[in-house]
C-alpha atoms as one frame of an Amber mdcrd trajectory, in Angstrom:
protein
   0.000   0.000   0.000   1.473   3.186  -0.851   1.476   5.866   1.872   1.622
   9.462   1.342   2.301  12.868   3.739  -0.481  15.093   2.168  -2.742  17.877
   3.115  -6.661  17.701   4.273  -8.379  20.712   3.901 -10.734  22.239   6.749
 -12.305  25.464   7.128 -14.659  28.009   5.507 -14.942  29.444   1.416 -11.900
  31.452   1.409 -10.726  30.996   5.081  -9.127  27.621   5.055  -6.898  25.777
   7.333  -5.374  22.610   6.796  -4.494  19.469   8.984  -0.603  17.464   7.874
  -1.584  13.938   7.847  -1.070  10.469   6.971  -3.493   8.512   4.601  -3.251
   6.391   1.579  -2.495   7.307  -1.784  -5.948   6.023  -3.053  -8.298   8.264
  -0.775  -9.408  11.541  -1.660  -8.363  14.902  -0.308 -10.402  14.922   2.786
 -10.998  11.263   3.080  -9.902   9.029   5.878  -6.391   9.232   7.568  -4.374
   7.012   8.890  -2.742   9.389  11.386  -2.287  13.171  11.814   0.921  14.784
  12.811   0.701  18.484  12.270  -1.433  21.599  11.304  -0.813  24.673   8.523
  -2.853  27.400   9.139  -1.961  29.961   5.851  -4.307  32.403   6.820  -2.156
  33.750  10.051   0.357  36.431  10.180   3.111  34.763  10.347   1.235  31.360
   8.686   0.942  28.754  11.459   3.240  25.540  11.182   2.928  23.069  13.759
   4.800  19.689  12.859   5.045  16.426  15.181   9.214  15.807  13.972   9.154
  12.173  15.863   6.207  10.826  13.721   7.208  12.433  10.870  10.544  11.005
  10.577   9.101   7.526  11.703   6.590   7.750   8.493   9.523   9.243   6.560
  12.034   6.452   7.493   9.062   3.943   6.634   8.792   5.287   3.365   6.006
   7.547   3.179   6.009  10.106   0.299   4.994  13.690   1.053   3.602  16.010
  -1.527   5.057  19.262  -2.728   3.849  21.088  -0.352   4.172  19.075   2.711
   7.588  18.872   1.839   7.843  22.631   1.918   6.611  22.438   5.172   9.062
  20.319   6.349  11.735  22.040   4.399  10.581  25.196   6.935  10.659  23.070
  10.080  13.971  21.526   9.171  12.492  18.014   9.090  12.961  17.489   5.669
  16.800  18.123   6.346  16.907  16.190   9.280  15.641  13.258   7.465  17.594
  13.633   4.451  21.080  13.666   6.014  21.346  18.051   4.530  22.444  20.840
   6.623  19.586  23.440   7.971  17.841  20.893  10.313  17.430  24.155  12.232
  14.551  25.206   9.854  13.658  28.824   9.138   9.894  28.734  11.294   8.096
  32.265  12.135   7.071  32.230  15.223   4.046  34.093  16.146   4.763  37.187
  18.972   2.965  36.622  22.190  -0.365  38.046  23.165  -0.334  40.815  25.840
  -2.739  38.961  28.623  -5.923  41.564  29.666  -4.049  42.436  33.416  -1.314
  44.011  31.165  -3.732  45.779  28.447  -6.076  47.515  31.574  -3.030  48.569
  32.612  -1.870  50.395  30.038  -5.292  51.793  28.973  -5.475  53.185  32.631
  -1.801  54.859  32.299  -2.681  56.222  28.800  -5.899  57.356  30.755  -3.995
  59.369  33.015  -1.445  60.500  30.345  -4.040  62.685  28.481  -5.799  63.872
  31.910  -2.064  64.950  32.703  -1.859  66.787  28.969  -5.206  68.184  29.616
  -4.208  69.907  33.067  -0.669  70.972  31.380  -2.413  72.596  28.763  -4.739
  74.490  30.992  -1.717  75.674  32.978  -0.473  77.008  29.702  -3.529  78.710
  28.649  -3.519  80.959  31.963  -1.110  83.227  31.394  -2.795  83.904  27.782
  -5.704  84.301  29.259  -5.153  86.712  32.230  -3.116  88.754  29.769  -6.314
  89.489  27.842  -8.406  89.438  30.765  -6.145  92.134  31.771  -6.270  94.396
  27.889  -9.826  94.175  27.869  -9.898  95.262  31.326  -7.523  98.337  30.793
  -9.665  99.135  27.375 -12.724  99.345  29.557 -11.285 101.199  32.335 -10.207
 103.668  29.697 -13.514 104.220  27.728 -15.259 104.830  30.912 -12.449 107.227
  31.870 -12.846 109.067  28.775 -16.947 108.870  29.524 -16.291 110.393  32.416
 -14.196 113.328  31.530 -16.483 113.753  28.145 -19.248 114.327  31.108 -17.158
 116.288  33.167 -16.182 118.330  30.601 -20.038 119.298  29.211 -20.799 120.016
  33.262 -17.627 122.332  32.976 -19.630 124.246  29.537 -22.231 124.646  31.163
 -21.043 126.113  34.508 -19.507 128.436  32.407 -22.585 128.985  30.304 -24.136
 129.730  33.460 -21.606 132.397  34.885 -21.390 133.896  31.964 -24.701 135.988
  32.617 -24.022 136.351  36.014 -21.336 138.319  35.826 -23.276 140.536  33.354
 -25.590 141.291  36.000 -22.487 141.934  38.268 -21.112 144.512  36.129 -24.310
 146.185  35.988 -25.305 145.851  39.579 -21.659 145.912  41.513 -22.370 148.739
  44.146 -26.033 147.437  44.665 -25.303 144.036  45.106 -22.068 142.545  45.914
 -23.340 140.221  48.499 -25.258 138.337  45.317 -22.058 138.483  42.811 -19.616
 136.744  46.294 -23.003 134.173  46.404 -22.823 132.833  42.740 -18.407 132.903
  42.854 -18.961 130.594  45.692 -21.357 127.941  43.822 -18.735 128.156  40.445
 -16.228 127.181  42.631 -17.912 124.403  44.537 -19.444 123.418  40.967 -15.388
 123.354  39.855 -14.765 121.633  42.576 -17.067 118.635  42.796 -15.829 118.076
  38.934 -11.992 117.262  40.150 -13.281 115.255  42.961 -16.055 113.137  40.184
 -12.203 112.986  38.342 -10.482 112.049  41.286 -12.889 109.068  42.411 -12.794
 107.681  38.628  -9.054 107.413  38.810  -9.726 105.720  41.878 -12.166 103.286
  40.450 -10.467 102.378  37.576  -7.363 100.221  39.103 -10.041  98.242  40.989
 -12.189  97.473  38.271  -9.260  96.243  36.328  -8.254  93.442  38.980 -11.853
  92.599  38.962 -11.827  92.313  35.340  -8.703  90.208  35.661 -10.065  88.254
  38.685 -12.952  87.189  36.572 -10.866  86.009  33.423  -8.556  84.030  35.721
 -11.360  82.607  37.631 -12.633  80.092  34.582  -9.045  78.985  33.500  -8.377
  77.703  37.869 -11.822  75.963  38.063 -11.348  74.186  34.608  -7.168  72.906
  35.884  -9.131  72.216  39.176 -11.904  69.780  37.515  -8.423  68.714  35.339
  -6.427  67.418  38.480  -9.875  66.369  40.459 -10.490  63.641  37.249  -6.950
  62.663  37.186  -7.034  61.485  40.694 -10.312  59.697  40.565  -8.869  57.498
  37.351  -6.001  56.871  39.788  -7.845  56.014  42.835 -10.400  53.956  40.372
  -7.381  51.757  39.096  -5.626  51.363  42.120  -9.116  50.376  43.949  -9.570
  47.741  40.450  -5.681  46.253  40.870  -6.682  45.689  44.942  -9.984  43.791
  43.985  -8.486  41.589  41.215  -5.305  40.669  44.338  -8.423  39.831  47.080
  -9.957  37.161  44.144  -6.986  35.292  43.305  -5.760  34.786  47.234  -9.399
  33.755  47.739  -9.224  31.836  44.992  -5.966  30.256  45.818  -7.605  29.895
  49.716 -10.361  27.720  48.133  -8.073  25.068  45.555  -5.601  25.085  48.793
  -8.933  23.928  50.867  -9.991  21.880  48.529  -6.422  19.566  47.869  -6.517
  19.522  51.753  -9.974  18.466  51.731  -9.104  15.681  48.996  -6.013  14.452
  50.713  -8.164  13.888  53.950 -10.628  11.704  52.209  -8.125   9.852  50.442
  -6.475   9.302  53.999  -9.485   7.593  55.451 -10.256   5.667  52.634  -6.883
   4.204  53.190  -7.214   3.463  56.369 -11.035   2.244  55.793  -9.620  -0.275
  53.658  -6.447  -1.545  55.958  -9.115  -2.054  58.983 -11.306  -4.038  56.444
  -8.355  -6.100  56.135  -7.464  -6.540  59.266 -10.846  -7.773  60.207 -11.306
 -10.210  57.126  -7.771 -11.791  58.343  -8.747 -11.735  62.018 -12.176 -13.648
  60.831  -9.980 -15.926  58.659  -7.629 -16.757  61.644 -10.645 -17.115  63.915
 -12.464 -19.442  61.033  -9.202 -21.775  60.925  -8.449 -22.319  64.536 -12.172
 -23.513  65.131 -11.899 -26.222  62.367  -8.578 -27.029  63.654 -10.680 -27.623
  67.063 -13.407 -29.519  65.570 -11.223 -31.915  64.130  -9.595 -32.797  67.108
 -12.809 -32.910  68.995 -14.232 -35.476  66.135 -10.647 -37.564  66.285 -10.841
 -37.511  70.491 -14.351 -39.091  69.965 -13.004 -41.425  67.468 -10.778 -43.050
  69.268 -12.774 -42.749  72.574 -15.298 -44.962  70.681 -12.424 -47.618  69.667
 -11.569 -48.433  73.404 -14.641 -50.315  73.769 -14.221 -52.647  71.180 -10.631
 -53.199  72.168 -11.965 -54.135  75.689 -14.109 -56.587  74.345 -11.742 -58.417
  72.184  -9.240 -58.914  75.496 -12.150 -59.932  77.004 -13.213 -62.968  74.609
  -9.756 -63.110  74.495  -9.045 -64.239  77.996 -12.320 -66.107  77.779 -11.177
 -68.541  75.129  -7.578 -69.232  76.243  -4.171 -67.623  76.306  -3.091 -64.850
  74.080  -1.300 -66.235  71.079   2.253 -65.332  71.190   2.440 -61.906  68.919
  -0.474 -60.325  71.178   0.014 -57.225  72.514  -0.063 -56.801  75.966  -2.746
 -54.589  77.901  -0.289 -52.045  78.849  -0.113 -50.809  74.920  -3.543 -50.102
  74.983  -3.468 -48.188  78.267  -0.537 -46.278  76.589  -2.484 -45.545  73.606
  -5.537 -44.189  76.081  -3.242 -42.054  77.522  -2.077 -40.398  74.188  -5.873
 -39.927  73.067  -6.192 -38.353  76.449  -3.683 -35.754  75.874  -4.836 -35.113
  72.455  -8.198 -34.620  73.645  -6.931 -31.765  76.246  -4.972 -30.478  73.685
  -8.049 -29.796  71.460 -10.273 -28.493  73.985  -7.337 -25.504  75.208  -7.709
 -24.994  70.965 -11.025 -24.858  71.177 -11.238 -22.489  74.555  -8.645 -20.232
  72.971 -10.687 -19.679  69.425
């Protein structure tokens, strides 16, 4: 029967895999196999080669035949080589990088977390200066246009104090000698009217400066409360993952508490099935013992009786004995038989201590 190495293809339309195995030349494709020794999966990144080398060389050295591919394959894994005697038995496999577990990709989602909260509160920082600096322009632009208000104002109340004077002193250069107490009346209310002008000056000055901090105060204000809410987020992402790495530690050592309790548990039971099983012995070759010492007694007791049953008969033959004349010459004498009583005497005591010690 000729044997080949060949492929057997598995999988969806246009997502296949395939399975390395062992069949006869005379099945189909995906017909039965003798025995399967590797997988090829071309569809991975790098493709997936896995290769059983001790059953391949046995079905090599046996004389199996792979197919082009298959010997590819084994050209890649170095089998091929191997078998064939040719250097590179080394083979030039890909393997696949390993996986990141999900412990490893929380934690770096939760430090990239905190990266950009960190970013976010940096920025914010920067953004204050900027910001109090315009704060404080438009400030300074207001203060100024309500400066120049002012003056503008002071300035019409100033035309038309004069507007008022003006006839006023007409009338006091018509009426000087008949009334200078009137003329001294209306100088006095120009100057206090003069005067309450550089003091409505005076208190805008004033005013301006503190409506300028205000109008930085409230600029600023924003910019601190949004760095604030920055640095209060940051810290809750790290108090959330350091309260998530302390709950994942309490489940495995509880879960390493309960397989400990359980392989305890376990080695307990198997402990008393042991010894279960050696007192069950013990007893089964206690009643054994017990079983064999009482026959032992039973046949002594039923050879005692024997014998004790042959002494009667013996008597009776020395008596017809006697009776009919004297004892040929080869006849034992009675002392014999009084030896052999004694003997079944002792074996009967022996029996009954057997007997009283079952």
């Amino acid at each position: 029967m000729a044997v080949k190495i060949k492929l057997k293809r598995m999988g969806k339309i246009r997502a296949p895999f395939y399975r390395i195995i062992v069949a006869d030349a005379r099945t189909k494709r995906d017909g039965r196999a003798i025995e399967e020794i590797g997988k090829y999966h071309p569809k991975q990144e790098p493709s997936l080669i896995e290769v059983n080398s001790e059953r391949a060389q046995h079905w090599l050295s046996v004389g199996a035949q792979p197919t082009d591919p298959v010997r590819r394959i084994l050209e890649i894994t170095g089998d091929w080589q191997k078998f064939k005697g040719l250097p590179g038995a080394e083979g030039t496999l890909k393997a696949a990088e390993a996986k990141a577990g999900k412990e490893v990709a929380f934690a770096a989602a939760v430090a990239e977390t905190l990266k950009a909260a960190e970013a976010k509160a940096d920025k914010a920082k920067a953004r204050k200066p900027a910001a109090s600096a315009e704060a404080a322009k438009a400030g300074a632009k207001a203060g100024i246009a309500k400066a120049e208000a002012k003056a503008g104002a002071a300035k019409a109340d100033g035309r038309k104090a004069d507007a008022r004077r003006e006839p006023a002193g007409a009338e006091a250069a018509t009426a000087d000698a008949t009334e200078p107490a009137t003329t001294k009346a209306e100088g006095g209310q120009a100057k206090a009217s003069s005067a309450k002008a550089d003091g409505g000056k005076a208190d805008a000055r004033r005013r301006e400066p503190a409506k300028a901090d205000a109008a930085k105060a409230a600029a600023t204000e924003p910019a601190t409360t949004k760095a604030e809410a920055g640095q209060a987020k940051a810290s809750s992402a790290k108090a959330d993952a350091a309260k998530a790495d302390a709950a994942k530690a309490d489940t495995a050592k509880a879960d390493t508490a309960k397989a400990d309790s359980a392989k305890a548990d376990a080695a307990k039971a198997d402990a008393a099935k042991v010894d279960a099983a050696k007192a069950k012995a013990g007893a089964a070759a206690t009643a054994r013992a017990d079983a064999g010492k009482a026959a032992d007694a039973k046949r002594a007791v039923g050879k005692t009786t024997a014998r004790a049953g042959r002494k009667p008969a013996a008597a009776k033959t020395a008596g017809d004995g006697a009776a009919d004349g004297p004892e040929p010459a080869g006849t034992p004498s009675g002392p014999t038989d009084d030896a052999a009583a004694d003997g079944d005497t002792a074996v009967a005591a022996a029996a009954t201590e057997q007997g009283s010690e079952a």
